[in-house]
Steps between C-alpha positions, in 0.01 A plus 500: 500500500249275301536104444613571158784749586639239775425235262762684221748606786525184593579338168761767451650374774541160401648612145751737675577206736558247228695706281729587760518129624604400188769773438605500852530118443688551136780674679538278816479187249745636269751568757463203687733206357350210324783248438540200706867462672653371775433571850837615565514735149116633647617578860804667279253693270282619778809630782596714238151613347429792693142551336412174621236616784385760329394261164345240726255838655494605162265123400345510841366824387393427189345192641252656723411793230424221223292281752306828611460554143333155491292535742332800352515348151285183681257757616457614114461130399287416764108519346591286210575186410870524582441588877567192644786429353619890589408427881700133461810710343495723824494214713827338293629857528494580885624168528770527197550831664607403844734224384688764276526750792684218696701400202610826419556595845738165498668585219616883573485541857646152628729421242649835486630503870670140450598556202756788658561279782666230252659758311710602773510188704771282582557172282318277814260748569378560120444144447242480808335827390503369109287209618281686689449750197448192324260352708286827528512544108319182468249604735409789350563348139215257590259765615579704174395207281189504662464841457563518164245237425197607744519840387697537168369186390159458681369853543551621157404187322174634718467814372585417169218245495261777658596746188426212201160412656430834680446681165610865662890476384607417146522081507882564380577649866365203636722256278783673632466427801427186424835431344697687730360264783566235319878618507526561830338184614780287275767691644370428861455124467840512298589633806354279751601150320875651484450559866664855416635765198484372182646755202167391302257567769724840619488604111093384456373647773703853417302499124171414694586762757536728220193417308260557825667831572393586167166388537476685844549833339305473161218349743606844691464726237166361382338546864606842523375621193161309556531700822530827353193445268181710605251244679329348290700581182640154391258249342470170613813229419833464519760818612669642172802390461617837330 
């Protein structure tokens, strides 16, 4: 196989792994609940939310296909001008990354068991396991802040930056990044200085949330077609955005 033919597989790959990270993400962010309540109304919410798990794999997933799809999209960005800030928005991804996966992993595989414990517990015993569920929650609340502003914050702002100065995507890509990072960093700090939920930052971070999902797949679609163009086909300069 020559250098070019690898060379076009492998940007295939990274469309087909950010388009699918960001629908696989649309559907575990859609289902997942984004109002702030009470730890006793949550613990309620998630005993009898049977899909609970299986939303929680459902962003893990998505996770690792849209930071795969970063990776290859750094390798793309990497002999111009916006490959440093591409390899520092990998960095702020792994990172980002890992802190999610324990987050996550928090949220839908610890809760869940003690939130049926309390549900069935006895009036003494549900008020030792509601503290503990409480004290866990703000555990992994903490990490998730962090999360949400190394890599929804941090990593994008990266690669949003590497698309305005790198010349290869349209600039308005980049801004879009830009602004969802921006979003997602408010809702974290919101987050942080509250020292946990806050309705604004729950209801910022879901339209930022939204906005990079979007930007995952047009950014998608535009690799994949560039892909698909015979080698040497496309003139120098940004990817059409059409």
């Amino acid at each position: 196989m020559s250098s070019q033919s690898v060379q076009r597989s492998s940007q295939r790959l990274t469309a087909v792994l950010l388009m699918a990270g960001a629908v696989v993400g649309a559907i575990g962010n859609a289902l997942h609940p984004h109002v702030a309540v009470s730890m006793t109304s949550k613990l309620h919410a998630i005993a009898g939310n049977e899909a609970w798990v299986a939303i929680h794999l459902t962003i893990l997933v998505a996770i690792l296909l849209v930071i795969g799809g970063l990776v290859g999209l750094a390798r793309l960005l990497d002999d111009g001008r916006g490959g440093p800030l591409a390899r520092l928005g990998i960095a702020a991804a792994l990172l980002g990354g890992g802190l999610a996966t324990v987050s996550t992993s928090i949220d839908g595989f610890a809760m869940k068991p003690l939130a049926l414990n309390w549900a069935v517990a006895s009036t003494p015993d549900a008020a030792a396991v509601l503290g503990l569920a409480g004290a866990v929650q703000v555990v992994g609340f903490a990490i998730w802040s962090m999360a949400i502003l190394v890599l929804f914050g941090g990593a994008f702002a990266c690669f949003g930056a590497a698309f305005v100065v790198g010349g290869r995507f349209p600039a308005w890509l980049g801004w879009m990044a830009i602004a969802s990072s921006v979003g997602s960093a408010v809702a974290a700090l919101l987050q942080i200085a509250n020292t946990g939920e806050v309705q604004a930052a729950e209801t910022l971070f879901f339209a930022s949330s939204l906005l990079v999902t979007l930007w995952a797949f047009a950014v998608g679609v535009l690799v994949w077609r560039d892909g698909r163009a015979p080698y040497g086909a496309r003139a120098p300069g940004p990817l059409p955005a059409h």
